[in-house]
C-alpha positions in Angstrom: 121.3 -139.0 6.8 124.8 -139.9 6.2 126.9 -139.3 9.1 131.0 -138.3 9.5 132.2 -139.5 12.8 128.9 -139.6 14.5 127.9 -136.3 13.7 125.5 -134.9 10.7 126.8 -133.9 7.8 124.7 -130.7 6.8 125.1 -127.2 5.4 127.2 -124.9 7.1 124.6 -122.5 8.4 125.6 -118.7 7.1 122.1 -117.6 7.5 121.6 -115.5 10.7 125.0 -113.6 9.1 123.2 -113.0 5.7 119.8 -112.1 7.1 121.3 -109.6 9.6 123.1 -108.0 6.4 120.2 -107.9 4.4 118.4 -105.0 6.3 121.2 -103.2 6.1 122.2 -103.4 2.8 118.0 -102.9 1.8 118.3 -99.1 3.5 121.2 -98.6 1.9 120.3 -99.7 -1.7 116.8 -97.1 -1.1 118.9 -94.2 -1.0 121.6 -94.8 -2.8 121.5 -91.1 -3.7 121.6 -89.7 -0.4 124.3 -91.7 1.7 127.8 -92.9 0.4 129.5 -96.5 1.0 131.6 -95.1 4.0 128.0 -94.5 5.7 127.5 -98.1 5.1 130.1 -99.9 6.5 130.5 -99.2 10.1 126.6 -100.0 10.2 126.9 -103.3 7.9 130.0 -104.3 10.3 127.9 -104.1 13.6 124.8 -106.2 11.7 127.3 -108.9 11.3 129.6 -108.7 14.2 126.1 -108.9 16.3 125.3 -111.8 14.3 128.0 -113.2 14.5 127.8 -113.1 18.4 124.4 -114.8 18.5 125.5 -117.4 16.5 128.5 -118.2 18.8 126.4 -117.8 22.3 123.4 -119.9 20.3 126.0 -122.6 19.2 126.9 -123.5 22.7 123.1 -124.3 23.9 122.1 -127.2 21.3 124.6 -129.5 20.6 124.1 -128.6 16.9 125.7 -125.8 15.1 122.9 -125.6 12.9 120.4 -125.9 15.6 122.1 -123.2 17.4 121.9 -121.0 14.1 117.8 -121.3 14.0 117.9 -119.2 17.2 120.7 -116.8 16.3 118.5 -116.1 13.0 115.0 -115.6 15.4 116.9 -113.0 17.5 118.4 -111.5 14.3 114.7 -111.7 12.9 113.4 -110.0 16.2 116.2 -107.4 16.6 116.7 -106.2 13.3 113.2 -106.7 11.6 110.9 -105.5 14.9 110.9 -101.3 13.7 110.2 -102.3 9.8 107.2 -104.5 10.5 105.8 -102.4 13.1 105.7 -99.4 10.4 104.2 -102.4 7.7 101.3 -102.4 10.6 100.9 -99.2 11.5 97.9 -98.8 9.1 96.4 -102.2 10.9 96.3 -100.4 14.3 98.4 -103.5 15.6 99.0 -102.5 19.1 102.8 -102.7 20.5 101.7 -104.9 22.8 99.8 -107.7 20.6 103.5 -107.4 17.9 105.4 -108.3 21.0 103.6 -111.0 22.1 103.4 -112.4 18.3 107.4 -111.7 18.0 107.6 -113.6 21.5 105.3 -116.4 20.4 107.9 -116.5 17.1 111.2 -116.9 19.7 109.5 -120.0 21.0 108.4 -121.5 18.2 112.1 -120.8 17.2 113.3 -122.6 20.4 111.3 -125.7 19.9 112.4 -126.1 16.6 115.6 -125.7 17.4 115.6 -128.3 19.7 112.6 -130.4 18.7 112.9 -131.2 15.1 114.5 -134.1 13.6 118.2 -133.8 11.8 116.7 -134.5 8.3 113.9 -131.2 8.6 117.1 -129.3 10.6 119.3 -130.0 7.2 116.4 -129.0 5.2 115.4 -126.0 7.4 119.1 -125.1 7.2 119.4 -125.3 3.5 116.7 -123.3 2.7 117.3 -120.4 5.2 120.7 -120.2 3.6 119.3 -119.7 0.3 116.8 -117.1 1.4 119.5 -115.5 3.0 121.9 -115.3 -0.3 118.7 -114.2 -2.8 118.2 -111.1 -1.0 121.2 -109.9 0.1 121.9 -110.9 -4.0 119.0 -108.6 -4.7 120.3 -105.5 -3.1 123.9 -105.7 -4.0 122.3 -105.9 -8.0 121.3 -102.4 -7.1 124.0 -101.3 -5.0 127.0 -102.4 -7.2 125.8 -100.7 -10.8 124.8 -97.5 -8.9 128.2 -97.3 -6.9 130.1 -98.1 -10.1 128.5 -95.6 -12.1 128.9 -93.0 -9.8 132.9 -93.3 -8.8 133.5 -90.4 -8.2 136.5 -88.5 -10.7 139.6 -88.0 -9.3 140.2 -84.5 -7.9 143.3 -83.0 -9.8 146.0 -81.5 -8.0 145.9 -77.6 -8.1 148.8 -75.9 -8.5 149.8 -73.5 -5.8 148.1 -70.1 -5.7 148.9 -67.2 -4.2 145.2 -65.1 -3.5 146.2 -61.3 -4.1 146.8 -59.0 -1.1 144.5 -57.9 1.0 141.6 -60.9 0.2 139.0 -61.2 2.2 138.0 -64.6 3.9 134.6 -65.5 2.9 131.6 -67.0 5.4 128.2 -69.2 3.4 126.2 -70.0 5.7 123.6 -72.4 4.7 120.7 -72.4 7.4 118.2 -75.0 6.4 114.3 -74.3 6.2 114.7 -71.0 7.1 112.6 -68.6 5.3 111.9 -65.2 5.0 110.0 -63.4 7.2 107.0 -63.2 4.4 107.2 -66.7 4.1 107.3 -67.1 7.8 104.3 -65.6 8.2 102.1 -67.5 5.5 103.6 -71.0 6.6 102.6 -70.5 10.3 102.6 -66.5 11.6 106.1 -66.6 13.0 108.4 -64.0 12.8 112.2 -63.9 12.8 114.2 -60.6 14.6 117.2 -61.9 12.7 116.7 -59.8 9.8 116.3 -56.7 11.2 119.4 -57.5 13.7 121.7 -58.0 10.6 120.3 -55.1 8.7 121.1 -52.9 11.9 124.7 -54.5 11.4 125.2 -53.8 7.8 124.3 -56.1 5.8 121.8 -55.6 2.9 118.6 -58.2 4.3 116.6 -59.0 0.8 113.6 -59.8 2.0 111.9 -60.6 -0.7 115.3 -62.9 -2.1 113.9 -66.5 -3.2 115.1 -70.1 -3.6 115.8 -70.9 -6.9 114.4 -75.3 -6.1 112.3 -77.0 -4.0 115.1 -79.0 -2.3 118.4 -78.9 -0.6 120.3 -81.1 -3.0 118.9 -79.0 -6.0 119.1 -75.4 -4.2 122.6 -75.9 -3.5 123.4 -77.1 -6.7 122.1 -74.3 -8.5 123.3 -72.1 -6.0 127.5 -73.2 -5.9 127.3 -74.0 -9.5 125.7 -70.6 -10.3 123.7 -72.2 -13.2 120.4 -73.6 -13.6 119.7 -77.1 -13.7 117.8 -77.3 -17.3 120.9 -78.9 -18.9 120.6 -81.9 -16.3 116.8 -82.3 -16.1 116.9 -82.6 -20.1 120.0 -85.2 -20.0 118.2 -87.6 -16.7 114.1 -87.1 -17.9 111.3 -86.1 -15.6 111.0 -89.3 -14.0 114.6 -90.1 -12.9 115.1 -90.0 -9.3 119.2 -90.4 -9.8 120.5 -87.9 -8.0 124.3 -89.1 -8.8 124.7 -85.4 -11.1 123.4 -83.4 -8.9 125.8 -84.9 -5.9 129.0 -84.3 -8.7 128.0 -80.5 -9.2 128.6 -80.5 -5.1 131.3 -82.3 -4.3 133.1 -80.3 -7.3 131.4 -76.9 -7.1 132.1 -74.2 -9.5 132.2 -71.3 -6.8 135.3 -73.3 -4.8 136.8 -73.8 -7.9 137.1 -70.2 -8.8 138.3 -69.2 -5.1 140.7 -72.3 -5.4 142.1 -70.9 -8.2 142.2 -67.4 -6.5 144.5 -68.4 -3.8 141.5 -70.0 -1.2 141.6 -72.4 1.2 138.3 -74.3 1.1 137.0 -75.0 4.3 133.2 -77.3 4.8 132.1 -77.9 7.8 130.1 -80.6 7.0 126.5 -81.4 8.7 125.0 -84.8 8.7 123.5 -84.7 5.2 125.7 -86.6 3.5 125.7 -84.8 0.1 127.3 -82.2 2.2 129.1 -83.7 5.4 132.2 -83.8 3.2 132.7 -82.2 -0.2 135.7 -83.7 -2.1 137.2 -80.4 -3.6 137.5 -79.0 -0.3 141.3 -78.6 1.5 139.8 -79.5 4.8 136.7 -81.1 5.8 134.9 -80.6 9.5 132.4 -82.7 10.7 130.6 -84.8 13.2 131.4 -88.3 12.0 130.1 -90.5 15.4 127.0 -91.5 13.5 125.3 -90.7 10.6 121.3 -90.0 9.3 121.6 -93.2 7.6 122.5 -94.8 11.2 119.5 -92.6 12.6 117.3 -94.6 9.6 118.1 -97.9 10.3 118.0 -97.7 14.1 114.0 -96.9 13.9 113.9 -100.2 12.2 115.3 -102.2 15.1 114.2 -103.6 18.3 116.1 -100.6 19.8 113.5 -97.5 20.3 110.9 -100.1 21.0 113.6 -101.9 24.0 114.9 -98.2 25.1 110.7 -97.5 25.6 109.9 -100.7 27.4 112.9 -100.1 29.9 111.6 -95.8 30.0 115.4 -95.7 29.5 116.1 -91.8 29.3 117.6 -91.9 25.3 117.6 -89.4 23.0 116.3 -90.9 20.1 119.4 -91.2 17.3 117.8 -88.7 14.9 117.6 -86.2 17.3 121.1 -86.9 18.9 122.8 -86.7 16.0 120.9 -83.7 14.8 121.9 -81.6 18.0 125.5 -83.3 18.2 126.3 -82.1 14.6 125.0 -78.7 15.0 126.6 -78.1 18.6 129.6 -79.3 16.9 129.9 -77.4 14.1 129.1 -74.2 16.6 132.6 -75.1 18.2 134.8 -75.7 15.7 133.7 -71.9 13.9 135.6 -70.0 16.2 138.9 -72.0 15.7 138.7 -71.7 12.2 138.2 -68.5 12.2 141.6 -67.9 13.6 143.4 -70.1 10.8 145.4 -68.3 8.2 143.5 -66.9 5.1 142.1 -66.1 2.6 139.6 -69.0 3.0 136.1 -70.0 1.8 134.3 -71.3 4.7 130.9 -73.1 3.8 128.6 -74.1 6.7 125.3 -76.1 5.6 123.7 -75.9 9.3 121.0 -78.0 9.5 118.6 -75.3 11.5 116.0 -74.7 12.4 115.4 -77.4 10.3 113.5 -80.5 12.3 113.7 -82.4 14.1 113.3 -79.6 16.8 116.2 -80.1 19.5 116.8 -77.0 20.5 115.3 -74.7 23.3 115.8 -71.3 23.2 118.5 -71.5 25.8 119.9 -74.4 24.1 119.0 -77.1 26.2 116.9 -80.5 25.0 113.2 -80.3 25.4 111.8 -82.7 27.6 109.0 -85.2 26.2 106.3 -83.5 27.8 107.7 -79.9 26.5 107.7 -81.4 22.6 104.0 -82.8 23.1 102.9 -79.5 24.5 103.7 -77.4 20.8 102.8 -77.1 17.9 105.0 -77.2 15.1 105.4 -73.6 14.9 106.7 -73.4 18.3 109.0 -76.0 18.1 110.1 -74.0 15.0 110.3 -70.7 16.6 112.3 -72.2 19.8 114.9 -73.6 18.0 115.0 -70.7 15.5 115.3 -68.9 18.9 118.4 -70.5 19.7 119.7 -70.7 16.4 119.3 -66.4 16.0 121.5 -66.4 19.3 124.7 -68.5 17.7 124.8 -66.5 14.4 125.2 -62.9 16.6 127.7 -64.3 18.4 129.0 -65.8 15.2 128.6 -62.4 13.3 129.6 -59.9 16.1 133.0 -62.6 15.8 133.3 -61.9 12.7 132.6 -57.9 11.7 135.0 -57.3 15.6 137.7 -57.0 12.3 139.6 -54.3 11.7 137.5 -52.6 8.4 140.5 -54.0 6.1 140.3 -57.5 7.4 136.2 -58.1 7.8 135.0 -61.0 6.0 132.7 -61.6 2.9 129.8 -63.1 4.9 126.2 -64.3 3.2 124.1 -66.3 5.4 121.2 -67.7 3.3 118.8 -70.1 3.2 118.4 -73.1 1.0 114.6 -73.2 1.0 111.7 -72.6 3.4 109.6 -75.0 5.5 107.4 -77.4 4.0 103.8 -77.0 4.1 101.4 -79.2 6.5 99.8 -81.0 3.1 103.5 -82.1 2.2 104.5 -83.4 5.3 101.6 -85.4 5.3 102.8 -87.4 1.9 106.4 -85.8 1.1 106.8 -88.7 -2.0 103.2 -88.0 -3.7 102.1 -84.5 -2.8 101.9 -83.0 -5.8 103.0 -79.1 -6.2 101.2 -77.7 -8.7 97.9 -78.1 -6.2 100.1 -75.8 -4.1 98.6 -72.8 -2.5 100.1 -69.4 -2.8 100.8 -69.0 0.7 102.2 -72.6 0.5 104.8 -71.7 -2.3 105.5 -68.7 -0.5 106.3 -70.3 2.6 108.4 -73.2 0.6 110.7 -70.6 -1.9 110.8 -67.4 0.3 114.5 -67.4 2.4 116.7 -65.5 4.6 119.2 -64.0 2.4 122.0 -61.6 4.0 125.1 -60.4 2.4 128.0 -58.5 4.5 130.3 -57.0 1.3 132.8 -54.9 3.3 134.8 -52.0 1.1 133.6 -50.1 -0.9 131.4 -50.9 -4.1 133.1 -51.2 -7.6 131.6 -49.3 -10.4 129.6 -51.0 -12.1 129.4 -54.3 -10.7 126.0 -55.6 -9.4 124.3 -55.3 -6.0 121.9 -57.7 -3.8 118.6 -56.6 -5.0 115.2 -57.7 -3.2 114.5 -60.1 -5.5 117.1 -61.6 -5.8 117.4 -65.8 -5.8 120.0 -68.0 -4.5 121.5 -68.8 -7.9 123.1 -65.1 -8.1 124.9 -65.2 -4.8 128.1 -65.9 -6.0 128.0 -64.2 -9.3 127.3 -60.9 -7.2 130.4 -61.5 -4.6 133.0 -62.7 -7.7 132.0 -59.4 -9.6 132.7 -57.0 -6.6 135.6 -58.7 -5.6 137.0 -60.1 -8.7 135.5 -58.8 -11.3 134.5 -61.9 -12.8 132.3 -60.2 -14.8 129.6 -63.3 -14.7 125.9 -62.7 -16.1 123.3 -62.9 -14.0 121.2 -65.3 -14.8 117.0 -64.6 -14.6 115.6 -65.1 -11.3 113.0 -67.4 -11.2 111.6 -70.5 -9.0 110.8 -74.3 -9.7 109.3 -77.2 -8.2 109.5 -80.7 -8.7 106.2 -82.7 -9.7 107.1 -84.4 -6.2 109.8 -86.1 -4.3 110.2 -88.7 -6.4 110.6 -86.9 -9.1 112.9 -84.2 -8.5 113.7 -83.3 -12.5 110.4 -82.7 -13.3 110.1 -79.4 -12.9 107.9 -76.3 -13.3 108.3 -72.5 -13.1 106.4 -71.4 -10.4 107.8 -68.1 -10.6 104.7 -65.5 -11.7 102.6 -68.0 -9.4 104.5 -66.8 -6.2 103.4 -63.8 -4.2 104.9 -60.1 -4.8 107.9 -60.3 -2.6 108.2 -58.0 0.2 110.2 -55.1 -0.7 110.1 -55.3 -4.3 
């Protein structure tokens, strides 16, 4: 090989930077729908700043750069790629223990190389590595960079200032996600909720037999903010799309804050960690738990990280559950001072409970290890819906402690109901129209509460028991504004399956009578 004052002249060795960015990047480009480029970068930044380090430490132990590289790229190989293969072999019934010896026979391999091989196969080794390296982190920013571009979102246009007439009420949506009715409770696992009947007792009218208009979050809420179906959409993207990118627009510019914007509201989200909904780009002010993200939850589990924390019996919360319980204690804290914030104000609340993972005792605290092995799935459900029942009293009781002139709009409502045990199983393939009734029931039935202070205007329409999610807001505008917007029919869909989310069907004469109808 030719030399340059002594020393090899070779390929600058970028490869443990590109291969640590590739895993990154690959997450992100699978769910392009469901996180956004600022979710990306803080994780994409620590991929190559750890890189980065191994590279430098690695350098100063051959007295080859490139030599040093073939080690930073086995730890990068071990740290970032450990989680990923480990769910590849989970069908094998490869023990932990047999993948770490394999992954430490790989290090020294790795080591020996490193040090072993001859300048002309380092060169080559080099060479090629880099070029891996580039080809997939070229494959995924093909996918990321059309999708991004396509999607921009459109610039919000500045409002004009509005003054809401005297005597408006704040409003309170309160999403609680996978809570269902009491009827579809019951067919999903025999619980039972005390939440109704509290709220009833308080005055609001408790639809029990009030369904969800989709199958999914994205969809539900959608439909629900937008008050209009989805038909127009599913037509336009074609049963088999999985682009999400319309239904993410109809959120971040919602028809229902657009009204109240133009009414004189301030919109207020406090954002969970779903990232359709951590921030919504109409909104004046935007409240959320940013430390980390689901998508940071996603690509820890495909690390050497939980695997590490378990070898070391290190007492950490996995990341999904942290941030899960973070975001909701979080967004628990921050109600009460916003409450006291000038009005009138739309305040939207997408509170991931008692949605799983199941974080909560009824007290509040964590459950241990042992306590989560010990239940079932419906106790784990019922513990955290437990706790969850406790906040909104205390959230309520806040809130109707008013003077009767000054209480609050308030519907708390959920988005859908809890999967059944066949979905969970396979969430992408399971394919609804093999649904039980009971399993529908359980899926579209939802806790749906409206608190409509003063009295009734003639004429305009009330909550009803059958009422679906869709005609939430044309019931409040009419009351209070008389917007004089149609109720549209109340009916329910599914999606052929997760994958598929526009391929819908009306399931609605195939649910169960609603309680109360």
């Amino acid at each position: 090989m030719e030399r340059l004052g002594g020393h090899p002249r070779s390929a600058f060795a970028i490869h443990p930077i590109l291969l640590a960015a590739y895993p990154v990047l690959f997450l992100f480009a699978q769910n392009l729908d469901g996180v956004s480029l600022a979710n990306l970068a803080m994780p994409l930044a620590r991929a190559i700043g750890a890189a980065g380090v191994m590279t430098a430490v690695a350098w100063i132990l051959p007295p080859d750069p490139r030599r040093g590289a073939l080690i930073a790229t086995a730890l990068v190989l071990v740290w970032f790629y450990f989680g990923r293969v480990a769910t590849l072999l989970a069908p094998l019934a490869v023990g932990q223990t047999m993948q770490l010896v394999a992954w430490g026979l790989f290090l020294g391999v790795a080591l020996v190389a490193a040090f072993r091989l001859r300048d002309r196969w380092i060169s080559s080794l080099t060479s090629a590595l880099n070029a891996i390296g580039v080809v997939l982190v070229v494959m995924t920013l093909v996918q990321i960079v059309p999708y991004e571009w396509a999607h921009q979102p459109a610039a919000v246009a500045e409002r004009p200032a509005m003054s809401a007439p005297a005597g408006a009420r704040d409003i309170y949506y309160f999403i609680l996600d996978r809570y269902g009715s009491n009827q579809g409770l019951q067919a999903w696992a025999d619980v039972t909720s005390d939440l109704p009947a509290w709220l009833a007792a308080q005055g609001f009218a408790v639809e029990a037999g009030a369904r969800a208009n989709y199958i999914r979050t994205d969809l539900s809420l959608a439909a629900t903010l937008n008050m209009e179906s989805l038909d127009s959409i599913a037509a336009t993207m074609g049963p088999t799309s999985n682009d999400l990118g319309p239904i993410n627009a109809l959120l971040q510019d919602n028809a229902a804050g657009r009204f109240l914007e133009a009414h004189g509201y301030r919109y207020v989200n406090i954002g969970s960690w779903y990232n359709p909904t951590q921030t919504i780009r109409i909104a004046d002010q935007n409240l959320f738990w940013n430390a980390t993200s689901d998508f940071d939850a996603m690509l820890d589990k495909t690390t050497f990280g939980p695997t590490l924390a378990s070898i070391l019996n290190l007492p950490v919360m996995p990341t999904d559950d942290a941030i899960h319980r973070n975001n909701a204690l979080y967004q628990f804290s921050v109600l009460p001072g916003v409450e006291q914030e000038p009005g009138p104000k739309f305040v939207v609340a997408h509170i991931l409970l008692p949605h799983p993972p199941y974080v909560f005792d009824p007290n509040g605290s964590y459950p241990s290890a042992a306590e989560q092995a010990g239940r079932t799935e419906a106790q784990a459900f019922g513990a955290q819906m437990t706790y969850l029942n406790a906040q909104v009293r205390s959230i309520v009781t806040g809130l109707l402690s008013r003077p009767s002139d000054q209480q609050p709009i308030v519907v708390i409502q959920a988005d859908e109901g809890p999967y059944p045990d066949p979905y969970q199983a396979d969430e992408v393939h399971f394919d609804w129209s093999t649904a039980t009734s009971d399993e529908l029931e359980a899926k579209y039935g939802i806790l749906d509460a409206f608190y409509l202070p003063g009295a009734a205007v003639a004429g305009t329409p009330e909550p009803y028991s059958t009422v679906t999610s869709w005609n939430t807001f044309p019931i409040v505008f009419d009351r209070y504004f008389g917007a004089n917007i149609p109720l549209l029919p109340d009916r329910s869909f599914t999606s052929s399956s997760y994958a598929r989310p526009y391929d819908f069907t009306d399931v609605t004469t195939r649910l169960p009578r609603p309680a109360g109808s």
